[in-house]
C-alpha positions as CSV (number, residue, x, y, z in Angstrom):
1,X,-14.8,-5.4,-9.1
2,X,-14.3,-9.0,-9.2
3,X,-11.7,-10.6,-11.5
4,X,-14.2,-12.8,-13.4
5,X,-16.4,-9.7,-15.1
6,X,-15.5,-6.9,-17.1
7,X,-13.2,-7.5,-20.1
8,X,-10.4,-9.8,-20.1
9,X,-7.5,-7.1,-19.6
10,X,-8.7,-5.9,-16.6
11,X,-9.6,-9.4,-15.1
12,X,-6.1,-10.1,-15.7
13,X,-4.7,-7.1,-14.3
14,X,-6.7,-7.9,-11.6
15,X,-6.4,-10.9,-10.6
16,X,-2.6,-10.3,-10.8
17,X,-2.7,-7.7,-7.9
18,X,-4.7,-10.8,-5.9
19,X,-2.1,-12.6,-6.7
20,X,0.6,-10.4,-6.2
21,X,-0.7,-9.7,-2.5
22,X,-1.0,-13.8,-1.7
23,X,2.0,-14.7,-3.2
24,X,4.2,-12.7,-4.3
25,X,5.9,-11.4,-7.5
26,X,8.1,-14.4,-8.4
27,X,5.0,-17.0,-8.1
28,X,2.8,-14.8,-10.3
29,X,3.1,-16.7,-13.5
30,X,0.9,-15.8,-16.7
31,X,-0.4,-19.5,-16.2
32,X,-1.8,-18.6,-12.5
33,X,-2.9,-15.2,-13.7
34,X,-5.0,-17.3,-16.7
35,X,-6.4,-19.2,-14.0
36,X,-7.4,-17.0,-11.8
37,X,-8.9,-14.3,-14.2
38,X,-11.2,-16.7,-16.3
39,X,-9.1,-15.0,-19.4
40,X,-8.3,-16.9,-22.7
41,X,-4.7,-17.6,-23.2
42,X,-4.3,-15.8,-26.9
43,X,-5.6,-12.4,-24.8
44,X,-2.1,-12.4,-23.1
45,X,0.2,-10.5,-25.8
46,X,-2.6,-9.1,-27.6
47,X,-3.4,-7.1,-24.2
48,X,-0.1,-7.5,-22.7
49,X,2.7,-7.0,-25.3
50,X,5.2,-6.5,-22.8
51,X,4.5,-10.2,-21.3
52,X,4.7,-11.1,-17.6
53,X,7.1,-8.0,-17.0
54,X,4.1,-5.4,-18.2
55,X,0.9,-7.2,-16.9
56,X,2.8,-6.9,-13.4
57,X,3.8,-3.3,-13.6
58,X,0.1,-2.3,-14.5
59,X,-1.0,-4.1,-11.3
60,X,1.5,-2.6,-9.4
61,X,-0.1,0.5,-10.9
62,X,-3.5,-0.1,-10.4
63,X,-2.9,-1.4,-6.4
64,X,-1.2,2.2,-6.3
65,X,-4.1,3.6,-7.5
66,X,-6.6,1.8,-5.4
67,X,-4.9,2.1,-1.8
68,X,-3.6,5.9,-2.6
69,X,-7.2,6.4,-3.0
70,X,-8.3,5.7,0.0
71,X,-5.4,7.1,1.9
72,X,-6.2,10.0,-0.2
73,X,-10.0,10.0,1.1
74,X,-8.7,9.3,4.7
75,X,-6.5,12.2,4.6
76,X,-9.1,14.4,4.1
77,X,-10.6,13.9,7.9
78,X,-10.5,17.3,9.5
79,X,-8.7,15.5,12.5
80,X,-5.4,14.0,11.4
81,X,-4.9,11.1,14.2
82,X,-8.3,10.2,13.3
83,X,-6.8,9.8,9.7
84,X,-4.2,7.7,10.6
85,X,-6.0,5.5,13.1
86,X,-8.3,5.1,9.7
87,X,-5.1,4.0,7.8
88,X,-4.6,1.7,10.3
89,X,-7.5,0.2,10.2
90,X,-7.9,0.0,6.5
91,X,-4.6,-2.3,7.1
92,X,-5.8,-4.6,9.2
93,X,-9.4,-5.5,8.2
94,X,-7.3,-6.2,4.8
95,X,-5.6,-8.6,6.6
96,X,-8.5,-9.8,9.1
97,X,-10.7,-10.3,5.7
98,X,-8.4,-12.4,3.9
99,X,-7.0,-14.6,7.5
100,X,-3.6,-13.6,7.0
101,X,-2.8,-14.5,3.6
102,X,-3.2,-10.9,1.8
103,X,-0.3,-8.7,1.9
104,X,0.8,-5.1,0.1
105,X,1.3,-6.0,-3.7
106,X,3.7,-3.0,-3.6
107,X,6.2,-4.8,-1.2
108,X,5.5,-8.4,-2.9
109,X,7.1,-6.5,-6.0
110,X,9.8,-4.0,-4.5
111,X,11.8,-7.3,-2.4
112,X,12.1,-9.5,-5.4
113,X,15.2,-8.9,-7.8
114,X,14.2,-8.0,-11.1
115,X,16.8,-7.4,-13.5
116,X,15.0,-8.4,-16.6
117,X,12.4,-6.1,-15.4
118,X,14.3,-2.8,-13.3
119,X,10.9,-0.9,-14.1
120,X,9.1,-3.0,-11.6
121,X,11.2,-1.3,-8.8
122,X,10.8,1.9,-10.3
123,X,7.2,1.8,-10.3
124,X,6.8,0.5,-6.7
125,X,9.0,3.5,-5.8
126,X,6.9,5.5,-8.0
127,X,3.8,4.1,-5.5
128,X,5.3,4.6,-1.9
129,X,6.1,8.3,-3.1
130,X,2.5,9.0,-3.6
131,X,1.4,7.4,-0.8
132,X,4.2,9.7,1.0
133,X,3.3,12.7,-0.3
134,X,-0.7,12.3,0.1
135,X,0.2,12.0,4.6
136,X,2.6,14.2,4.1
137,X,0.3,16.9,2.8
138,X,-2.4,16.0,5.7
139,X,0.9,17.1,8.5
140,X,1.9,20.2,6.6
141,X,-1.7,21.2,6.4
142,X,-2.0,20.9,10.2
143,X,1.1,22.7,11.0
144,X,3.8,20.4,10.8
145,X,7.0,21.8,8.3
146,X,7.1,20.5,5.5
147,X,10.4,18.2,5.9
148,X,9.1,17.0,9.6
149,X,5.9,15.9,7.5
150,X,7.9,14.3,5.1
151,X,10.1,12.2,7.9
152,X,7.3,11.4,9.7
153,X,5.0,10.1,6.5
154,X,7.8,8.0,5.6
155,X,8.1,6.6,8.9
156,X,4.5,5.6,9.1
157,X,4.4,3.4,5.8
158,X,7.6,1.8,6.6
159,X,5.8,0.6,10.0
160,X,2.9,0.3,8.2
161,X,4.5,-2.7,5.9
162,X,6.5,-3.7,8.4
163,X,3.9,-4.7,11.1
164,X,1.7,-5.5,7.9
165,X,4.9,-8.6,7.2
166,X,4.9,-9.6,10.9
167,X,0.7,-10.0,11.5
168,X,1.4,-12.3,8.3
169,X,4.0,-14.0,9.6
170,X,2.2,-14.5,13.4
171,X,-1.0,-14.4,12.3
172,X,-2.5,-12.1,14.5
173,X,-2.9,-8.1,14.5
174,X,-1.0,-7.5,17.4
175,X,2.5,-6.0,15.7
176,X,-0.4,-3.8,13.9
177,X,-1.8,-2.5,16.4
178,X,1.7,-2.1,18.2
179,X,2.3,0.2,15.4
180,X,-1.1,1.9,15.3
181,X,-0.8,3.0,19.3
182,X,2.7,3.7,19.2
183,X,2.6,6.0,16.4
184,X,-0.7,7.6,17.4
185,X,1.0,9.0,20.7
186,X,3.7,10.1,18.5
187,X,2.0,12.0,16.4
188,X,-0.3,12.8,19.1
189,X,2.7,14.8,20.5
190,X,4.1,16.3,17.7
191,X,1.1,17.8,16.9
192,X,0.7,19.2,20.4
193,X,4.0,20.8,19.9
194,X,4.5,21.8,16.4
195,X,5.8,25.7,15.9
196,X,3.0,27.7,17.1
197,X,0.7,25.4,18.5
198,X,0.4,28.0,21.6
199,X,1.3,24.8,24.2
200,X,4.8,24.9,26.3
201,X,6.6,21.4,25.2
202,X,5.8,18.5,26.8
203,X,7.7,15.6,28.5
């Protein structure tokens, strides 16, 4: 959905995640979000009573919502490298679509101090725990125990956002798809040698 139709709330919601992604949490001023959305100034507190503080944490929400999603839909490939390759992938064509400049709005909103605002933190926390628990679910469903899957969901978001910074940063997928091969053997591996896969450990 494009930040210029629909009603004027959720332009501005959206076009605060864009925002959010490009430039982060501190540069995301109600004047930018104005801009960018097409939305009249008096629709701010009459949407937004919670100002600046609110409109962010319901674009934090609704990124949350949108990428869980497709993790969620990933997740349900009946082979789970092939899931995470897809998660991967999702990644960088994010990245390759918008030349660099779009990042995770979940990050852009976790690194920034807010003390006027603690929710903010609260509710990125609130995000990455979903996202854990939707790969998590994909491991323990193919074997893995349920703290292994944990570990290893965690894991793969962290280096997720991590190469997600650097292919920013260098502009170029390469710390990506680092990530992506490196943590494809991995799981690759662990799979093959989970409790009662049937296969002697390998080196």
């Amino acid at each position: 959905m494009s930040p210029r139709k629909g009603g004027s709330r959720d332009r501005m919601v959206l076009s605060t995640a864009a925002l959010l992604r490009e430039y982060g949490a501190s540069a995301t001023s109600i004047d930018r979000v104005l801009a960018h959305s097409g939305a009249p100034r008096g629709s701010v507190y009459y949407h937004f009573p919670g100002g600046r503080a609110q409109l962010i944490d319901e674009a934090v929400g609704l990124a949350g919502d949108f990428i869980g999603g497709l993790i969620e839909t990933a997740m349900e490939a009946d082979d789970p490298l092939e899931a995470i390759d897809a998660f991967f992938a999702l990644w960088r064509d994010r990245l390759v679509e918008s030349e660099f400049r779009a990042g995770c709005p979940i990050v852009a909103v976790a690194v920034e101090t807010n003390d006027e605002a603690p929710q903010l933190a609260r509710s990125a926390a609130a995000v990455f725990a979903r996202w854990q628990e939707a790969l998590a679910a994909l491991f323990v469903r193919h074997g893995l125990p349920e703290e292994r899957g944990k570990r290893l969901a965690a894991f793969i978001i962290a280096a997720v956002e991590g190469a997600v910074i650097m292919c920013r940063a260098e502009q170029s997928t390469a710390p990506l798809e680092a990530a992506a091969t490196e943590i494809h053997d991995l799981l690759a591996y662990t799979l093959r040698n989970r409790p009662g896969a049937g296969h002697p450990p390998q080196p």
